[in-house]
Z-matrix of the N, CA and C atoms (Angstrom, degrees):
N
C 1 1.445
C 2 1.523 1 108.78
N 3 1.340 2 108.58 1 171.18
C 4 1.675 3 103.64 2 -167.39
C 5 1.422 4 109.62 3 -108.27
N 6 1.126 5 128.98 4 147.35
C 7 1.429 6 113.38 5 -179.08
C 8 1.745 7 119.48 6 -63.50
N 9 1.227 8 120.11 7 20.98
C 10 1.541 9 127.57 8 -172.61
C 11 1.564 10 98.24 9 -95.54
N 12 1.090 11 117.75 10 -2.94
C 13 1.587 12 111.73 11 -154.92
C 14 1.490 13 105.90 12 -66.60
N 15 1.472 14 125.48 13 139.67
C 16 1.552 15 122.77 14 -175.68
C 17 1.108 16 104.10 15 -133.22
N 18 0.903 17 107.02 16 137.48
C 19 1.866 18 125.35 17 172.35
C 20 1.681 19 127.45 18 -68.67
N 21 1.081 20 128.10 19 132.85
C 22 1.286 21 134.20 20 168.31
C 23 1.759 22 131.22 21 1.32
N 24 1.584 23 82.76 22 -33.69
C 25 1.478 24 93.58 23 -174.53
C 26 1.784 25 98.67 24 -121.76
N 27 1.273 26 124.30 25 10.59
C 28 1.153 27 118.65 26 147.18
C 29 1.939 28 108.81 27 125.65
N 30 1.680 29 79.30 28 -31.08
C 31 1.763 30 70.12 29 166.93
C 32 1.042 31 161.90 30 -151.89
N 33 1.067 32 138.43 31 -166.22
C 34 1.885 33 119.08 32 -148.67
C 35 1.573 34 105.34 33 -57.79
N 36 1.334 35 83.74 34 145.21
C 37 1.755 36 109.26 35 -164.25
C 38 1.658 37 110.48 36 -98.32
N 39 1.262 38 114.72 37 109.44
C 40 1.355 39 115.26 38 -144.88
C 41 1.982 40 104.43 39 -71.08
N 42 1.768 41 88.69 40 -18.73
C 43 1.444 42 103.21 41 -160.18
C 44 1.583 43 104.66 42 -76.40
N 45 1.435 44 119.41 43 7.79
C 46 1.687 45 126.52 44 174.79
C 47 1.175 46 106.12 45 -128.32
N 48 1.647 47 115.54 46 17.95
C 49 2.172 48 108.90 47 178.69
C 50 1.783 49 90.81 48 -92.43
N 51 1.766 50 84.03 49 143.92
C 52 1.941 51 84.56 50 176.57
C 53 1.459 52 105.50 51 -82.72
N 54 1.233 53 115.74 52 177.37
C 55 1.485 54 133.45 53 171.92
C 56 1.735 55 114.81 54 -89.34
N 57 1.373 56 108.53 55 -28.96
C 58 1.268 57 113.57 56 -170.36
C 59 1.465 58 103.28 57 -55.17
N 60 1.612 59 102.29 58 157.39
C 61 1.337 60 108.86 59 -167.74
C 62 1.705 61 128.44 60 44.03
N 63 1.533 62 111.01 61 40.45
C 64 1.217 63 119.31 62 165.08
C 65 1.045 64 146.83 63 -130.22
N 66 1.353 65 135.02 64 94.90
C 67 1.613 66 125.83 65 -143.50
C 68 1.702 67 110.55 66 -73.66
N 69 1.232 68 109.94 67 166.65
C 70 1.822 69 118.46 68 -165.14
C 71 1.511 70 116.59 69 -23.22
N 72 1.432 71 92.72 70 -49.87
C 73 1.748 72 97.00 71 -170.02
C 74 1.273 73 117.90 72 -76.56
N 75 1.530 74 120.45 73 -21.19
C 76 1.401 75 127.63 74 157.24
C 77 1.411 76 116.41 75 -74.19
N 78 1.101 77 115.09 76 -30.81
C 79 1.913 78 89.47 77 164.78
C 80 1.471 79 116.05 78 -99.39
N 81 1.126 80 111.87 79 23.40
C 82 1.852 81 123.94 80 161.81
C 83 1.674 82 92.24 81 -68.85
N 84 1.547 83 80.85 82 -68.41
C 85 2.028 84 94.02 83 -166.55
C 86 1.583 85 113.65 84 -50.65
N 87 1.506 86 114.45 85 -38.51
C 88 0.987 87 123.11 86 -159.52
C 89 2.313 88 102.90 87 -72.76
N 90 1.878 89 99.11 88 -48.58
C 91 1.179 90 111.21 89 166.21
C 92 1.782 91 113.49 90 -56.59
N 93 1.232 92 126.50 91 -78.56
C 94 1.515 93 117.60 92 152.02
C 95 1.566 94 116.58 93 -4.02
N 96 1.670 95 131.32 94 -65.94
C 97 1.260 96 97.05 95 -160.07
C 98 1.677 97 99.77 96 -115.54
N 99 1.487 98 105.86 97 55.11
C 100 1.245 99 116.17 98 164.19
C 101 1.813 100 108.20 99 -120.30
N 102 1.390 101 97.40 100 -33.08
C 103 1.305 102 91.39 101 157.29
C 104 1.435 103 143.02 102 -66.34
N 105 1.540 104 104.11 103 -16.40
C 106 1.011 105 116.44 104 157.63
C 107 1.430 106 144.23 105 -88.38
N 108 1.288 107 113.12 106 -10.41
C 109 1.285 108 133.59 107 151.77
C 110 1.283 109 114.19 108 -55.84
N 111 1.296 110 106.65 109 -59.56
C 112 1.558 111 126.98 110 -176.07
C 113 1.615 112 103.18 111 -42.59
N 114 1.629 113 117.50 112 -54.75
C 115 1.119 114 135.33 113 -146.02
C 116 2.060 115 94.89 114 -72.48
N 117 1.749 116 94.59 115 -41.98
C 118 1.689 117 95.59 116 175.80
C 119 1.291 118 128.72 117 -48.83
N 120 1.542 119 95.84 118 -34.24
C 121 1.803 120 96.95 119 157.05
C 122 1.129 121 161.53 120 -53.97
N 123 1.340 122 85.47 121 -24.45
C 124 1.463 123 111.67 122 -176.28
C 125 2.045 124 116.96 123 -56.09
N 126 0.723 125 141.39 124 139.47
C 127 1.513 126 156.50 125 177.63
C 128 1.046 127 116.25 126 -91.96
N 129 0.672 128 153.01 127 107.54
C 130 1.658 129 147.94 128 -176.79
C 131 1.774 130 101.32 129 -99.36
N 132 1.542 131 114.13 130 143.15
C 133 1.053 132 104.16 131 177.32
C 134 1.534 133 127.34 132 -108.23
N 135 1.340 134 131.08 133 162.32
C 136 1.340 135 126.48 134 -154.60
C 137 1.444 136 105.07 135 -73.51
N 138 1.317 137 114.59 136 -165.32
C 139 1.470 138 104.79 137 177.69
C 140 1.536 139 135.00 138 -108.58
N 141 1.818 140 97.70 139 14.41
C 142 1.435 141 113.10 140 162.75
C 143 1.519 142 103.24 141 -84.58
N 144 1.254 143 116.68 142 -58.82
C 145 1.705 144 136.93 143 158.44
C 146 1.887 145 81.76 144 -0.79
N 147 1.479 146 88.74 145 -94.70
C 148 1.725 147 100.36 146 -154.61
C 149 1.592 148 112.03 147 -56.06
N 150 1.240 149 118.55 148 -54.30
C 151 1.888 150 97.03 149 168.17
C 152 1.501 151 110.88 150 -52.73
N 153 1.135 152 138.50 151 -53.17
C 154 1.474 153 128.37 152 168.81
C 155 1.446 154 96.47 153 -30.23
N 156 1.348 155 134.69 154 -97.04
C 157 1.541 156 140.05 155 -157.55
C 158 1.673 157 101.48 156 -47.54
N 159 1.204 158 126.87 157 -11.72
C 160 1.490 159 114.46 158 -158.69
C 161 1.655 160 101.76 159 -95.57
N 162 2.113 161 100.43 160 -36.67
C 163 1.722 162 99.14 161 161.58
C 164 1.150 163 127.33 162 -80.69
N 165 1.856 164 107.95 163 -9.70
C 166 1.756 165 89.93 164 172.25
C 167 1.643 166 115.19 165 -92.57
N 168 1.255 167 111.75 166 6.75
C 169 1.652 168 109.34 167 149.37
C 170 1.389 169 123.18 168 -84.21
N 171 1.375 170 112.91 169 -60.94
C 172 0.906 171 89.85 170 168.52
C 173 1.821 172 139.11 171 -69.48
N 174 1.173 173 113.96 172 -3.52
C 175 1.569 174 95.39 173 163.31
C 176 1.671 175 117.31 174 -86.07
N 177 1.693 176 108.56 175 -13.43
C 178 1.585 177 93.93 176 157.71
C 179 1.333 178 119.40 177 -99.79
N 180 1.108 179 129.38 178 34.11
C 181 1.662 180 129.67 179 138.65
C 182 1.698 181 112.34 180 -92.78
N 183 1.270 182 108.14 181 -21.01
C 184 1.724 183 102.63 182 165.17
C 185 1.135 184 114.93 183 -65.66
N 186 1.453 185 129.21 184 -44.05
C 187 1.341 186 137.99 185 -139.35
C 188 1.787 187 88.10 186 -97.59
N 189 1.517 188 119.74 187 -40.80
C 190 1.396 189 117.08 188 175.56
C 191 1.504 190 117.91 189 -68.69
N 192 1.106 191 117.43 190 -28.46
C 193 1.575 192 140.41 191 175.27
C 194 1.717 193 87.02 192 -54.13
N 195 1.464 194 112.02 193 -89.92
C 196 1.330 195 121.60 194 -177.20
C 197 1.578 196 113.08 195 -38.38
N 198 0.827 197 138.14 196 -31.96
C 199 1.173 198 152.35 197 173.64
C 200 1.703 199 108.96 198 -55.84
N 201 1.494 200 101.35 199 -67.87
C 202 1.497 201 100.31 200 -177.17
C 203 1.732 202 103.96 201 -58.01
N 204 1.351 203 107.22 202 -64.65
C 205 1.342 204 125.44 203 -172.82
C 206 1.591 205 95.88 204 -34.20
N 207 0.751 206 133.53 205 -69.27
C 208 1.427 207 130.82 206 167.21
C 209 1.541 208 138.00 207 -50.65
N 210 1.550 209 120.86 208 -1.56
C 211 1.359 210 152.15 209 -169.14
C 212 1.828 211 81.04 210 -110.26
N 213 1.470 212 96.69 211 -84.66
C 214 1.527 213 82.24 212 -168.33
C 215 1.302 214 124.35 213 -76.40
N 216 1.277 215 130.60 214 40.00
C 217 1.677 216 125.72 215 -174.96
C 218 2.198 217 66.66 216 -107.28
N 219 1.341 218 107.93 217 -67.45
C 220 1.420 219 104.62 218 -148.61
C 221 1.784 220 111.75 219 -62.78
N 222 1.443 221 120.22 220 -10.03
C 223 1.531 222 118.46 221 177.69
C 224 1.474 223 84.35 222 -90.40
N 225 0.773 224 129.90 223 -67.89
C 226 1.962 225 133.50 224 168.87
C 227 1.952 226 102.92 225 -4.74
N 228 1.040 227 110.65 226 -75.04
C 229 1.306 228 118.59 227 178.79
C 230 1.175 229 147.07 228 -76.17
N 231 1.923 230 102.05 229 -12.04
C 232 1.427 231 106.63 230 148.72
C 233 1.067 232 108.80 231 -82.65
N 234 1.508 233 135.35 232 -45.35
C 235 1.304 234 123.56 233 -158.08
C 236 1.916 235 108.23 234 -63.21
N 237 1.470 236 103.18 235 -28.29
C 238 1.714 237 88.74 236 175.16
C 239 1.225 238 101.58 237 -75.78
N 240 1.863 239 153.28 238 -4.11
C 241 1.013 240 138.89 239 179.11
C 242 1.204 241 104.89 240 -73.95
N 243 1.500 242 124.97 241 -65.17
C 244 1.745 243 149.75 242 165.04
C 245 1.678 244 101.48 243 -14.50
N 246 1.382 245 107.50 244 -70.26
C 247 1.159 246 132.29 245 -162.25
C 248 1.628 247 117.05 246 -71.74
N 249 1.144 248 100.47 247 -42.29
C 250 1.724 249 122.81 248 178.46
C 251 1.624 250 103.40 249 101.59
N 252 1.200 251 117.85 250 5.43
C 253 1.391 252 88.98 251 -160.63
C 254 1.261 253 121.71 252 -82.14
């Protein structure tokens, strides 16, 4: 992309300026206000959005929970068969 690139609202878009020809502290600034560009993007979601997303983690940390718990009950119980213990 070219470094001309402009944004929606008109202006230069930090997230297409090159680095070349820029010593440390210019690609601080340059990294800095790409993160911040970046950051304008961001969406935030409403607050059905986020309880929705908050039970579909947590019901797949149940289901992984159950999962292990169930991994190690059954290596658990052969190995005392194997083993005798």
């Amino acid at each position: 992309m070219s470094e001309s690139a402009v944004t929606d609202s008109g202006e230069k878009d930090p997230r297409h300026e090159s680095r070349e020809g820029l010593n440390i502290f210019g690609r601080i600034a340059l990294f800095v206000r790409q993160v911040i560009s970046e950051l304008r993007r961001v969406v935030t979601p409403t607050r059905q959005e986020l309880i929705r997303y908050i039970w579909i983690v947590l019901g797949f940390v149940a289901v992984m929970m159950i999962l292990v718990f169930a991994l190690d009950f059954v290596f658990g119980w052969v190995s005392a068969k194997v083993f005798g213990g």
